[in-house]
Backbone bond lengths (Angstrom), bond angles and torsions (degrees), N, CA, C in turn:
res aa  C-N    CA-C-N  psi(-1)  N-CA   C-N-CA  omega(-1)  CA-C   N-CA-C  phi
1 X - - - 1.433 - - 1.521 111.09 -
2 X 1.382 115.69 -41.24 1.548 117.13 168.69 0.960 108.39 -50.96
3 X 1.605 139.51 -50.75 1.301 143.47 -167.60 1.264 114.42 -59.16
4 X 1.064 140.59 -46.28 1.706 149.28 99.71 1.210 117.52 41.47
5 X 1.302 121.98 -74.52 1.320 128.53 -149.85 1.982 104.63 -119.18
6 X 1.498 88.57 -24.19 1.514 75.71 155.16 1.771 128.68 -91.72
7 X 1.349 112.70 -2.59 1.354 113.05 171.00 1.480 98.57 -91.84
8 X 1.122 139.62 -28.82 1.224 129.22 144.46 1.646 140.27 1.38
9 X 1.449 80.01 -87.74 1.963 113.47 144.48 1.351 118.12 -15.36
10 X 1.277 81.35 -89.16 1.862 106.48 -166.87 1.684 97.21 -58.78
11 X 1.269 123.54 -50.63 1.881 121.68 166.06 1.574 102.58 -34.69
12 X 1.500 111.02 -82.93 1.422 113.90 178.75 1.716 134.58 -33.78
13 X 1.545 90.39 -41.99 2.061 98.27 159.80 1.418 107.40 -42.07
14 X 1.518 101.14 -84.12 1.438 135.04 -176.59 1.690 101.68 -12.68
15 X 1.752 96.67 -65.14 1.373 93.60 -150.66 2.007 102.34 -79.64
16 X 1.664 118.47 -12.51 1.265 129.29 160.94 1.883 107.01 -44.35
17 X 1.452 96.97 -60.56 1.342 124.46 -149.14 1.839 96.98 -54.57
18 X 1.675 90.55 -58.92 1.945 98.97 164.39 1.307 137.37 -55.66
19 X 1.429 113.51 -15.45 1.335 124.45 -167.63 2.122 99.47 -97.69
20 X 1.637 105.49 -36.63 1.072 81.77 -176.81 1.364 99.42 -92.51
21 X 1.444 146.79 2.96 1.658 126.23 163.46 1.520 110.20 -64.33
22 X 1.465 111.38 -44.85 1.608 113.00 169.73 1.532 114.18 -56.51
23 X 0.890 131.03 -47.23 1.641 124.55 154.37 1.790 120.03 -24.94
24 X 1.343 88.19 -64.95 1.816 101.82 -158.97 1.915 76.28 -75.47
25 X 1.129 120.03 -31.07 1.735 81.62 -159.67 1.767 99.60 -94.40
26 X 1.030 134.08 2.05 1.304 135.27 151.77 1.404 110.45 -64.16
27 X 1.158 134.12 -45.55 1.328 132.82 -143.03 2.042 89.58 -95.85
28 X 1.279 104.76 -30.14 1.506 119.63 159.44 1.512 110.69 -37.07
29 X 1.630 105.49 -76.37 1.104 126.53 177.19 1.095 136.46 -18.22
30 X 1.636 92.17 -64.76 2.062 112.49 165.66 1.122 110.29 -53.82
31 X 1.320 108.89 -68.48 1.155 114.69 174.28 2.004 124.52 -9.49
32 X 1.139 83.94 -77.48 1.783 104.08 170.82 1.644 109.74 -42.85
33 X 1.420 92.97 -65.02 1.394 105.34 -176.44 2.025 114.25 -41.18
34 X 1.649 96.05 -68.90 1.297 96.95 174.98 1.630 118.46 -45.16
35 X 1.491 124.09 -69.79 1.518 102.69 158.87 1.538 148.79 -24.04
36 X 1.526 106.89 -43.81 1.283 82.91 153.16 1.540 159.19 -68.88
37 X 1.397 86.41 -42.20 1.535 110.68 146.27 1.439 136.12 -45.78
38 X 1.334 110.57 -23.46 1.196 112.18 153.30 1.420 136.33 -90.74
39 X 1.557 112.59 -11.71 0.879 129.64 -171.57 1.614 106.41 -84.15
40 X 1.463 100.96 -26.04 1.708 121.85 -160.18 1.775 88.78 -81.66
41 X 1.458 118.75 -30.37 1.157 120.67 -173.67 1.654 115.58 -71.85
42 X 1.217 95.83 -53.89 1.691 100.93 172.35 1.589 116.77 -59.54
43 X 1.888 99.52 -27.12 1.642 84.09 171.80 1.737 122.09 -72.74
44 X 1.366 105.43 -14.07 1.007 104.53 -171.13 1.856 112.87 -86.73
45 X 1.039 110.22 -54.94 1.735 97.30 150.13 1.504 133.10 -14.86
46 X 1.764 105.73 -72.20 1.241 123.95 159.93 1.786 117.79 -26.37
47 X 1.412 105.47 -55.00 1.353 105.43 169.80 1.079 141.83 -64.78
48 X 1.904 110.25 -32.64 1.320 122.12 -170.62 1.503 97.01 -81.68
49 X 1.418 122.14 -49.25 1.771 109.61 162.34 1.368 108.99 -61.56
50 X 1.659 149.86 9.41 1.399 122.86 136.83 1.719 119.48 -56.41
51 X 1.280 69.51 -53.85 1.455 90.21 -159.45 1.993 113.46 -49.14
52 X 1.260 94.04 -30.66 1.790 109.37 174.46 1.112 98.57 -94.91
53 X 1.836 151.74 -8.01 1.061 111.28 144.82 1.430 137.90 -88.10
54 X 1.356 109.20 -12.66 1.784 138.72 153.47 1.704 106.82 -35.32
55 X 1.172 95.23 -44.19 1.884 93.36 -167.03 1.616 90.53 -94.52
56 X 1.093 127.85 -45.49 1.604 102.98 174.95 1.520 124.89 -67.10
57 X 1.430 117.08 -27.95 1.611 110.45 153.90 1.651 114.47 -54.99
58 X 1.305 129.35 -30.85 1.118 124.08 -166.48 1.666 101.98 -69.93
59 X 1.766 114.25 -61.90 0.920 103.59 151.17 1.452 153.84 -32.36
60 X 1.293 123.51 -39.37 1.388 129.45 158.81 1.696 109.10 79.37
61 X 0.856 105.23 -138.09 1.756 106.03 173.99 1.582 106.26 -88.32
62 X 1.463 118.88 -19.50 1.278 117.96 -161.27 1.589 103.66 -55.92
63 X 1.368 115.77 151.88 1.371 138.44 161.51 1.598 125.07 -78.20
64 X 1.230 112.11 -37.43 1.009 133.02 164.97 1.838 119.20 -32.45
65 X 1.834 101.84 135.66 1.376 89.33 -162.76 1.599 112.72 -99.14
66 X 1.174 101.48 8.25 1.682 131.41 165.99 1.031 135.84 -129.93
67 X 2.188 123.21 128.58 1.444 101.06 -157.65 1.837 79.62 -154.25
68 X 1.337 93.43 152.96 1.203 101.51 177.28 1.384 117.93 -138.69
69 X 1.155 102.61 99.01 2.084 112.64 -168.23 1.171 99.26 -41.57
70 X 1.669 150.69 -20.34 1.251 124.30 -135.97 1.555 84.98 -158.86
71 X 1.052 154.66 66.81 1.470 134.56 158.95 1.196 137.99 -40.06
72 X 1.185 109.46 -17.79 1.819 99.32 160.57 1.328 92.23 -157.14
73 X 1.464 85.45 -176.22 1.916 117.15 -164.55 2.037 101.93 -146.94
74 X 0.913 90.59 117.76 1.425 106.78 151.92 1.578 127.22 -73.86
75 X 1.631 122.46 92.42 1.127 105.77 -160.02 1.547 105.43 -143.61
76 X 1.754 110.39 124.74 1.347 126.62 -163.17 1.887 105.77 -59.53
77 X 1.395 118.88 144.37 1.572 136.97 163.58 1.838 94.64 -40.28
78 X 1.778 90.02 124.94 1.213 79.86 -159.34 1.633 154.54 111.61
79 X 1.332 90.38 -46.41 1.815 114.86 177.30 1.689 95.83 -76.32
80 X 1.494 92.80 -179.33 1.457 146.70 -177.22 0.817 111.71 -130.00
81 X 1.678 114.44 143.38 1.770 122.23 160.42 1.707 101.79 -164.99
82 X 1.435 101.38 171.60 1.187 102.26 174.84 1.503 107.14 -153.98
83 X 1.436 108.43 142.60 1.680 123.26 -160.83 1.380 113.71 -124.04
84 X 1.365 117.85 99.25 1.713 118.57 -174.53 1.704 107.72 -44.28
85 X 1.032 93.58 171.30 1.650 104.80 -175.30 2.110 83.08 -147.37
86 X 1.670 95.31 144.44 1.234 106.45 166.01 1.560 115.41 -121.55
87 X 1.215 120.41 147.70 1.641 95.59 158.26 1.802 104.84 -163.73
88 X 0.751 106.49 161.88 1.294 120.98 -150.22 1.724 119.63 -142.10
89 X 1.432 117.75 104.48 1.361 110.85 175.08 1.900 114.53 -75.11
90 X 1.047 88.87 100.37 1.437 113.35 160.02 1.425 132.38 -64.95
91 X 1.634 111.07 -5.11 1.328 107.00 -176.02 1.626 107.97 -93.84
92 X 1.882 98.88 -161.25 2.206 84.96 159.88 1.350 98.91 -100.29
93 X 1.100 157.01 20.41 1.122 128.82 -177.28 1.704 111.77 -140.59
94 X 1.324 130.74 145.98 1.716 136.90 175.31 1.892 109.47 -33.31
95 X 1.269 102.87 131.59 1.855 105.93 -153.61 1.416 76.61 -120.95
96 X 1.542 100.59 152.58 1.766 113.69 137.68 1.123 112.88 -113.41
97 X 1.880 95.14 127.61 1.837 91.44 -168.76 1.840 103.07 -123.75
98 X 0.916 103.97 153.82 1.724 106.50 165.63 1.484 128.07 -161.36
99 X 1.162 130.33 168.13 1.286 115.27 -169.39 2.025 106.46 -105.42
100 X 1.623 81.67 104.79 1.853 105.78 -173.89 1.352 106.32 -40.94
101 X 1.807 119.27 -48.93 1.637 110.68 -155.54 1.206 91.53 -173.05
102 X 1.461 109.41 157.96 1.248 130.07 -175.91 1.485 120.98 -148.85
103 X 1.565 109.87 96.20 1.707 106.23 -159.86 0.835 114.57 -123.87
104 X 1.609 126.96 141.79 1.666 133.42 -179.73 1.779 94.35 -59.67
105 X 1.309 85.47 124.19 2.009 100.19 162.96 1.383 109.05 -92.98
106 X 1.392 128.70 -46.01 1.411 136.29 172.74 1.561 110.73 -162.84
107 X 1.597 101.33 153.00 1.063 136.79 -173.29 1.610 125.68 -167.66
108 X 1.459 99.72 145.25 1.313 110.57 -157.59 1.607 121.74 -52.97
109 X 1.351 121.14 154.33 1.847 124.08 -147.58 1.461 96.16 -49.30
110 X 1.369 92.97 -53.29 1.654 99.73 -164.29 1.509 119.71 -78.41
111 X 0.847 114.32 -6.85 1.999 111.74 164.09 1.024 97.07 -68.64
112 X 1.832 102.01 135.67 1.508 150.07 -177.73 1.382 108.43 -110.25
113 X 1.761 132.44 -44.42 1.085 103.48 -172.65 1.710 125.90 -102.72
114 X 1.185 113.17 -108.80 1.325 96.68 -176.76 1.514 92.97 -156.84
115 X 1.843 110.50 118.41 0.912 140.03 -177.24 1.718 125.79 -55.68
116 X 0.976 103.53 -44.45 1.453 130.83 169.33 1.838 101.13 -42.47
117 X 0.971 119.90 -45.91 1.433 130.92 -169.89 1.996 111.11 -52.03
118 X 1.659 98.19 -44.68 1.284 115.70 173.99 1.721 116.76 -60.41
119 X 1.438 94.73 -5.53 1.925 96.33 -155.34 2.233 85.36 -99.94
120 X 1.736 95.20 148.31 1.731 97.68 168.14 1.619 84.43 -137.93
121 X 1.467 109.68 157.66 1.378 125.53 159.54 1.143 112.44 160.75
122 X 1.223 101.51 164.91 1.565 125.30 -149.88 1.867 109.95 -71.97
123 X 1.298 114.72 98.40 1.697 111.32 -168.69 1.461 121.54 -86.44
124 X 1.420 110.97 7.23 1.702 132.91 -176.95 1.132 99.17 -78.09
125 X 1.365 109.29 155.67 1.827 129.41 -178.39 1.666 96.85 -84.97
126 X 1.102 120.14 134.37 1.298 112.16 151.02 1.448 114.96 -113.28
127 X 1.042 133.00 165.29 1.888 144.38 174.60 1.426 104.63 -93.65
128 X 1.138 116.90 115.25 1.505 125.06 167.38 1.710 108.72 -112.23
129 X 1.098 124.18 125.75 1.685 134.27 148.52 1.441 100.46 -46.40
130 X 0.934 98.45 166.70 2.116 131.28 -167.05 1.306 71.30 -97.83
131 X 1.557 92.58 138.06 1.236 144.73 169.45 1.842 94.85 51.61
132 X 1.158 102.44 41.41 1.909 97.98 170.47 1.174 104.71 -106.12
133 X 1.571 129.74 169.94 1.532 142.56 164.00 1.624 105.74 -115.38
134 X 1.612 98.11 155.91 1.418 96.45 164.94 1.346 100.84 -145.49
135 X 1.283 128.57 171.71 1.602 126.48 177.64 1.395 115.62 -110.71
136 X 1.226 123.90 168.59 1.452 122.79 178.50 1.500 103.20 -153.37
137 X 1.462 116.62 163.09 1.401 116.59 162.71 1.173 117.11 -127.29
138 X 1.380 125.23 169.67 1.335 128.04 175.04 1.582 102.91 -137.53
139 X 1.764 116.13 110.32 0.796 118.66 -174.49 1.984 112.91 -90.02
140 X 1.436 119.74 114.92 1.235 118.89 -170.80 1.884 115.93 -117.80
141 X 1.272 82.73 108.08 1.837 96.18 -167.84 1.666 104.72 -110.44
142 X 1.904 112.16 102.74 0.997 115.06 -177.43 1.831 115.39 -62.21
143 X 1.348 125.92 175.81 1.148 118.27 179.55 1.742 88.07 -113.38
144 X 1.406 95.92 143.42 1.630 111.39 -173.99 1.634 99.95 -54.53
145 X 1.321 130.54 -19.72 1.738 115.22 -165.04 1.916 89.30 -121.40
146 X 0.776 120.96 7.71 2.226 122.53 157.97 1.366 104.67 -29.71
147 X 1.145 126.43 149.32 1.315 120.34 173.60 1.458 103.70 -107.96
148 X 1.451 111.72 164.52 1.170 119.76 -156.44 1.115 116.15 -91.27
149 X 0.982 131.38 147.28 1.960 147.45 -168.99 1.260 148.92 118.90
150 X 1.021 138.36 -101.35 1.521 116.96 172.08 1.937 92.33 -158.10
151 X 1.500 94.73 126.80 1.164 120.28 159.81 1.370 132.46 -94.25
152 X 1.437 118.53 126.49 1.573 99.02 169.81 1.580 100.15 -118.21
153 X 1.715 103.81 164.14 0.914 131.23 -161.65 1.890 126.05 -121.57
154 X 1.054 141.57 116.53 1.919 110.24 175.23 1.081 112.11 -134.06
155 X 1.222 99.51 130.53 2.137 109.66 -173.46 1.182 95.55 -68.27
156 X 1.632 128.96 172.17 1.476 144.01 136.67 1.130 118.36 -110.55
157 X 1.561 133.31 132.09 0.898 122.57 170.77 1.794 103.20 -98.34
158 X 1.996 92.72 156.93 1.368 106.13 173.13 1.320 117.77 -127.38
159 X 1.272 136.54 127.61 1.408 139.84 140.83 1.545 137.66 -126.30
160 X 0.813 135.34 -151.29 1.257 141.89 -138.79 1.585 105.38 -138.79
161 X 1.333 116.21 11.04 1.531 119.30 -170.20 1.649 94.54 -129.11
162 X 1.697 106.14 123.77 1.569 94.43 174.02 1.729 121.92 -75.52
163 X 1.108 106.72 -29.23 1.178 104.46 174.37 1.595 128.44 -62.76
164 X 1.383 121.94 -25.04 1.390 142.79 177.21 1.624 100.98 -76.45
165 X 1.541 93.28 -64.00 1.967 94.33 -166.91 1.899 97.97 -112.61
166 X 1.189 128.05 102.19 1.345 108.47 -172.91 1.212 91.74 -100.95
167 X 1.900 120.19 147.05 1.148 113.46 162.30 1.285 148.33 -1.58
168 X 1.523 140.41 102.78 1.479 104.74 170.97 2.250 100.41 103.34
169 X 1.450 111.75 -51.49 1.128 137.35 -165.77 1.747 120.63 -106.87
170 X 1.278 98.93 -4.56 1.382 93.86 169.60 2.025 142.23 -61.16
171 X 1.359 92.22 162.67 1.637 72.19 -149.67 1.432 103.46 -81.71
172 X 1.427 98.09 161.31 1.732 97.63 -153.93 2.069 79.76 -135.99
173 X 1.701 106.61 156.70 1.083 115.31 166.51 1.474 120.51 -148.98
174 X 1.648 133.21 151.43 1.175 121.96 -156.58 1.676 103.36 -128.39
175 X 1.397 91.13 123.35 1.739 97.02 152.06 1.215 138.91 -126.24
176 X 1.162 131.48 -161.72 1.969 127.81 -140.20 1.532 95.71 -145.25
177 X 0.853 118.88 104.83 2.011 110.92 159.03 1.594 102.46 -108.79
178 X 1.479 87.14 112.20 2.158 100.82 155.85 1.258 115.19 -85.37
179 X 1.726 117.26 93.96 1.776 95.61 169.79 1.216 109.34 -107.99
180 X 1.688 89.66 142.73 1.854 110.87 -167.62 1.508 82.16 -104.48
181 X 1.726 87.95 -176.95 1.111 126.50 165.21 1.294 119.99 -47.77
């Protein structure tokens, strides 16, 4: 009967003994867990002030409520590319801005189809605060049989602020696609 009650015991340790390592190594666990996650948080801050000081270098001193770091692309029959768009409420007060249109200015004698087709981007209003930036892209995917040379292109921008976009005067910006070979 002793024999009994001391394996008993030693069961009851055991199963004490397991319960508090499963404790401590859960409580480990979180531990870890929550840090990263927090850590993932501060990176993400970290970024969103990259990312807003990226677009005010892009901008530069310019005033301008549209800017485009990169005006053209050299891009093979066939290819892909993609071309930031900046824009920027310039007025005093919260804008809805978006990019109105995007039209071939010129292109080479012999193109037949229609350029515009190659162009993707985002046609939704967004809300910008005074004196905020936001970014955009314009994704431009030549067709493998395009003919070759240099296209130009000019956005319009649109919003909702007369002083930013006035009738008639809104700000407009131009880019260049060379497609090679």
């Amino acid at each position: 009967m002793s024999m009994n009650k001391k394996g008993a015991i030693e069961m009851s340790m055991t199963t004490i003994i397991v319960v508090i390592l499963g404790i401590t190594l859960l409580s480990l666990g979180l531990m870890f867990v929550k840090n990263i996650f927090s850590d993932i948080g501060g990176s993400s801050a970290k970024m969103a002030d990259l990312a807003d000081k990226q677009m005010m270098e892009m901008f530069g001193e310019s005033e301008d409520p549209l800017s485009l770091p990169r005006d053209q692309a050299k891009i093979g029959q066939g290819d892909e590319d993609i071309l930031d768009i900046g824009i920027r409420n310039t007025g005093e007060d919260q804008g809805k801005f978006s990019l109105k249109s995007i039209e071939v200015v010129s292109k080479p004698g012999a193109f037949k189809g229609d350029a515009l087709k190659w162009l993707s981007w985002d046609k939704t209003e967004s809300t910008i605060l005074s004196g905020k930036a936001k970014t955009g892209k314009i994704l431009i995917a030549v067709p493998s049989n395009a003919n070759l040379g240099t296209y130009q292109f000019k956005i319009t921008l649109s919003c909702n602020l007369p002083d930013v976009c006035p009738i008639g005067g809104e700000p407009t910006a131009s880019f260049f696609i060379k497609v090679v070979s």
